[in-house]
Structure formats: C-alpha cells, structure tokens
Kinemage of the C-alpha trace (Angstrom):
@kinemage 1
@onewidth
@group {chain A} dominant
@subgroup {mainchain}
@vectorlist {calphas} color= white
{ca unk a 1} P 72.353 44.499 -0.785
{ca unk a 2} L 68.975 42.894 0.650
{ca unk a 3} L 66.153 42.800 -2.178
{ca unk a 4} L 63.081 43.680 -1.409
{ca unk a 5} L 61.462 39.974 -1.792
{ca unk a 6} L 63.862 38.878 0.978
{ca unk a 7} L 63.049 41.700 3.046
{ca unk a 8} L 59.767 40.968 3.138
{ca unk a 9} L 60.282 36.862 3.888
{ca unk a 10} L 62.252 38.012 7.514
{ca unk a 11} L 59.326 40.221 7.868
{ca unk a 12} L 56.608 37.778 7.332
{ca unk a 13} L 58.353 35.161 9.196
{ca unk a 14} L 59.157 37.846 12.550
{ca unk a 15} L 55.546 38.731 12.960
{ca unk a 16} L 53.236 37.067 15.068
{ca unk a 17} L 49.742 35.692 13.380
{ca unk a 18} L 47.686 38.024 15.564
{ca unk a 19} L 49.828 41.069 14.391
{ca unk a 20} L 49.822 40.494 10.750
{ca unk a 21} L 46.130 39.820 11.083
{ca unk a 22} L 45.492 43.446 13.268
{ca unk a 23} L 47.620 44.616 10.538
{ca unk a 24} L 45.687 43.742 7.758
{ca unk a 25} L 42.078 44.675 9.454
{ca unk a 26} L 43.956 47.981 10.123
{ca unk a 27} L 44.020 48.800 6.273
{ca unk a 28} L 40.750 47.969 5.437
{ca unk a 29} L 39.002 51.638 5.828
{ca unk a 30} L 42.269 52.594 3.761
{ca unk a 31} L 41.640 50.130 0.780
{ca unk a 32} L 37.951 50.461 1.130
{ca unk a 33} L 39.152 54.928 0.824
{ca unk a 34} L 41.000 54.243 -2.564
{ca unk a 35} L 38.292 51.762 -3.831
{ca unk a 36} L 35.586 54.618 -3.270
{ca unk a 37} L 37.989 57.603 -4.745
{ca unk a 38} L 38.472 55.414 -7.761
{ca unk a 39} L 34.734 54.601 -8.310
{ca unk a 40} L 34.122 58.746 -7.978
{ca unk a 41} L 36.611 59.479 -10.521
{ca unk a 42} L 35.296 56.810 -12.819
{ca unk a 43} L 32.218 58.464 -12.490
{ca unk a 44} L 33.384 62.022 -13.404
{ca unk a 45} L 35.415 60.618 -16.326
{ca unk a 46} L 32.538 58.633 -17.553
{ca unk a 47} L 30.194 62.089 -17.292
{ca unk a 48} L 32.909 64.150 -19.175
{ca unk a 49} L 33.525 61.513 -21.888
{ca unk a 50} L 29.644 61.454 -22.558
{ca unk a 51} L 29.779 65.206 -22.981
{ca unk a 52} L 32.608 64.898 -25.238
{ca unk a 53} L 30.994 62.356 -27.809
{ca unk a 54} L 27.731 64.391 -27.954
{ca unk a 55} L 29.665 67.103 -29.460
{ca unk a 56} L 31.062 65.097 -32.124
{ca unk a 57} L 29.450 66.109 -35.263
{ca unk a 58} L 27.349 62.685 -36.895
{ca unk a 59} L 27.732 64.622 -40.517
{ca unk a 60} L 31.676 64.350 -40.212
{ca unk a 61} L 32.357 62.295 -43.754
{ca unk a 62} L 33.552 58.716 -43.569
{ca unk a 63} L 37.503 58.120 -42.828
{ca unk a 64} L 39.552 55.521 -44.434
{ca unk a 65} L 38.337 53.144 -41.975
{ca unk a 66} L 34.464 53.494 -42.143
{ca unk a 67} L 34.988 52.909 -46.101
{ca unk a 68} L 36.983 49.769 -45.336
{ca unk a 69} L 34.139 48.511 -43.304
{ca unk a 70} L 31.565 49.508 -45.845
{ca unk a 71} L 33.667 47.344 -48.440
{ca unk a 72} L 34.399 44.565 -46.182
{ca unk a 73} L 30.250 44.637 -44.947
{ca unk a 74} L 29.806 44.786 -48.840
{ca unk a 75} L 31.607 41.736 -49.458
{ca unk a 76} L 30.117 39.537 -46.768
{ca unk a 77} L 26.712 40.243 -47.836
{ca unk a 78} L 27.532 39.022 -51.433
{ca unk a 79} L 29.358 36.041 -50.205
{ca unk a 80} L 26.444 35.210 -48.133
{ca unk a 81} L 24.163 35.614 -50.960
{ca unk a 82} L 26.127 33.487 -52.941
{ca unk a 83} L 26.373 30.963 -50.271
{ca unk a 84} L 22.322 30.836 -50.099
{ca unk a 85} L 22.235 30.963 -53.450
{ca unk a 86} L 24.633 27.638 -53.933
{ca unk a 87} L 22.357 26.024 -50.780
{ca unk a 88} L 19.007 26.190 -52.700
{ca unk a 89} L 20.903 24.717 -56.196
{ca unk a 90} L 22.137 21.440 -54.026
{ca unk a 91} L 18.906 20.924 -52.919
C-alpha cells in the first residue's frame, strides 16, 4: 500500500519546475474564493452573535462564577490595602 506522503514525493519529484509553478498560480483565484467566503461568513456570524448578546437580559442575578470573582476582587483589594498599609509603616 503507497501512503499518501510517498505519493506525493514521486509526484513532486515527476513534475517539471514550470508546471508545479503554473500549477500553483492556477489556484490562486481558488484560495483567494475560500479566503473571501470565509471573511463573509465571519461577518454574518459576527452580526448574529451581536444580536444575540443584546438580548441577554443585564438584570439576570449573579452565577456561581460572578460571586467567585466578587470574592476573589474582594480579597485583592484588601491585600493591596494591607500591602500599602505595611509600605507607609517601613518608611
């Protein structure tokens, strides 16, 4: 059974410079096709997703993650007072 990866070393070493070069300006417009089709859907999935978050209701209450923040932003404001605090005593 021939792999693939060997398949494509007799290929690459049977064609001619010139060809693989003709080749490869031959997919250009092709690439350059897919690159533009992906930048459009980008777009449209970027305009639906901005819809989709203005729905969201800002008075939803606070998961189990936005409280863990809160504590942890709780927490590093006290050990940075403490810090300041310990700063100005050294002094």
């Amino acid at each position: 059974m021939i792999t693939a990866l060997t398949l494509a070393a007799v290929v690459a070493e049977e064609m001619d410079p010139d060809q693989q070069k003709t080749l490869i300006d031959n997919a250009l417009p092709i690439a350059g096709l897919f690159v533009l089709v992906l930048g459009v859907a980008m777009f449209f999935l970027w305009r639906s997703m901005s819809k989709q978050i203005k729905k969201i209701d800002p008075a939803l209450p606070d998961g189990p993650d936005d409280r863990e923040q809160a504590q942890d932003q709780e927490i590093t404001e006290d050990a940075v007072e403490r810090g300041e605090a310990g700063d100005d005593s050294s002094r």
